[in-house]
C-alpha positions as CSV (number, residue, x, y, z in Angstrom):
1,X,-63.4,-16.3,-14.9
2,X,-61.5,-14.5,-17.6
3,X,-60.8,-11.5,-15.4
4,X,-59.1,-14.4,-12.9
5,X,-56.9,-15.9,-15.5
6,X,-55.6,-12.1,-16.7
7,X,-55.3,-10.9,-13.1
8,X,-53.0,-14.4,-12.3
9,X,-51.2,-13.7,-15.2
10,X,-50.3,-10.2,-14.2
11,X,-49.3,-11.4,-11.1
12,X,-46.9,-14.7,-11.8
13,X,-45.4,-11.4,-14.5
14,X,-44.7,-9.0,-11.9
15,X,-43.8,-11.6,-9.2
16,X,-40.9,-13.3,-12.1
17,X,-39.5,-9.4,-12.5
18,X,-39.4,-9.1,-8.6
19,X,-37.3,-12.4,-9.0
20,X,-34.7,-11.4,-11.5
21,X,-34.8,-7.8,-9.6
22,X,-33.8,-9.5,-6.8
23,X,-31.7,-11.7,-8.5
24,X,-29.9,-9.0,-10.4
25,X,-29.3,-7.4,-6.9
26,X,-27.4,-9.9,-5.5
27,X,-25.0,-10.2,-7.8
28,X,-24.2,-6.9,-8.4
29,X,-23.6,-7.0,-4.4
30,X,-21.4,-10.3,-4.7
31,X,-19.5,-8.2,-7.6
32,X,-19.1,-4.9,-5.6
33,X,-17.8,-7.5,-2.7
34,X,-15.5,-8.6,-4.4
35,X,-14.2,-5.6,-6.2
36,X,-13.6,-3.9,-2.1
37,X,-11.6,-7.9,-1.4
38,X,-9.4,-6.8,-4.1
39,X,-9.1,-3.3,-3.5
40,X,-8.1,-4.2,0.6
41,X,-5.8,-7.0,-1.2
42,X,-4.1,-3.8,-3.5
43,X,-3.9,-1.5,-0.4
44,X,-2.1,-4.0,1.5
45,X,0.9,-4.7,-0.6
46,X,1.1,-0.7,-0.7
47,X,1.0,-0.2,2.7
48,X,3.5,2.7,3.6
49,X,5.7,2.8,6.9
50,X,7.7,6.3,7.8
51,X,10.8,5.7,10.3
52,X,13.9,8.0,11.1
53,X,17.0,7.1,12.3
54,X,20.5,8.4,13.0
55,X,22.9,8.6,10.1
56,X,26.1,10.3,10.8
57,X,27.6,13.2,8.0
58,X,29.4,16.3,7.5
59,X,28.8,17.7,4.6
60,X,27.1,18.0,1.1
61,X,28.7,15.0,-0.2
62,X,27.7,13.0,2.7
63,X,23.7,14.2,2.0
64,X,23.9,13.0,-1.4
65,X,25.9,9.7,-0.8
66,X,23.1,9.4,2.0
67,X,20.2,10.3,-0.6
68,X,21.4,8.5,-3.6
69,X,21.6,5.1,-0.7
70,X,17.8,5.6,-0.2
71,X,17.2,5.5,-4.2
72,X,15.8,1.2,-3.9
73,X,13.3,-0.6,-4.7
74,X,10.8,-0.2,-1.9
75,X,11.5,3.7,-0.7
76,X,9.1,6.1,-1.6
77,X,10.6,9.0,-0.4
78,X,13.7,9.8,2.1
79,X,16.2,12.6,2.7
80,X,18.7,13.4,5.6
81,X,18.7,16.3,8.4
82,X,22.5,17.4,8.4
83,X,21.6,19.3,11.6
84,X,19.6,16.7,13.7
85,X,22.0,13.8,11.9
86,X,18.9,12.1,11.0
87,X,17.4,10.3,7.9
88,X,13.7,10.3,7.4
89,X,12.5,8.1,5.2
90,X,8.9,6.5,3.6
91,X,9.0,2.7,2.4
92,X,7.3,-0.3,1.7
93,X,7.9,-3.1,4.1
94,X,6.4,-5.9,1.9
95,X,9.5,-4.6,-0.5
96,X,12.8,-3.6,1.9
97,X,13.1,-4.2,5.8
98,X,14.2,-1.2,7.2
99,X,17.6,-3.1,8.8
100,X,18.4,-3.3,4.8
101,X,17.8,0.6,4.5
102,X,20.8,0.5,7.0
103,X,22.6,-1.5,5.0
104,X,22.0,0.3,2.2
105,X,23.6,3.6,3.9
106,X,26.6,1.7,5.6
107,X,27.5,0.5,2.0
108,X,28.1,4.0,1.4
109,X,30.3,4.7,4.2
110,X,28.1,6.2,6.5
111,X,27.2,4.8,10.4
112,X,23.5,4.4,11.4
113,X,22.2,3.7,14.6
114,X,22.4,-0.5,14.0
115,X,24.9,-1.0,11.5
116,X,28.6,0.7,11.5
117,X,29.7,1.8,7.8
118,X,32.7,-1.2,7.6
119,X,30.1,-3.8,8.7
120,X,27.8,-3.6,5.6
């Protein structure tokens, strides 16, 4: 009879740690969830769109007007193509649209495919 009562206490021991193993398991899985909800959350805000688009110039002057245009909020990365008359440029649409990247250039005197320099 004592051997019984040792043995079910063994037992109700080991089958409380499988429990709070168990337990402990699930929540660190809820926590990891949530972590990767963030994370997607983060990533989505700093999603990244490239475009390129027609921007008319002549010279070295024009490239930097052009360049120093694309320096805003929301632009990673840009430049202009004086041979192909193009702009390539990285940004964030949850920050700038890219009809206001067009503005941004037309304010500095230069036509785009959609918006003419004297219209910004």
């Amino acid at each position: 009879m004592q051997l019984n009562r040792i043995s079910s206490f063994y037992l109700v021991v080991l089958f409380g740690w499988a429990i709070v193993i168990t337990s402990t398991k699930a929540q660190e899985t809820s926590s990891k969830v949530q972590e990767t909800s963030s994370k997607v959350q983060d990533t989505s805000s700093k999603a990244k769109t490239e475009a390129r688009f027609k921007v008319y110039g002549n010279c070295g002057a024009c490239e930097e007007r052009i360049t120093e245009a694309l320096d805003q909020k929301g632009i990673v990365a840009g430049g202009w193509d004086r041979e192909k008359q193009e702009v390539w440029v990285v940004y964030r649409p949850s920050k700038v649209t890219l009809e206001q990247i067009h503005r941004y250039i037309a304010a500095v005197g230069h036509d785009t495919d959609l918006m003419k320099a004297d219209s910004a």
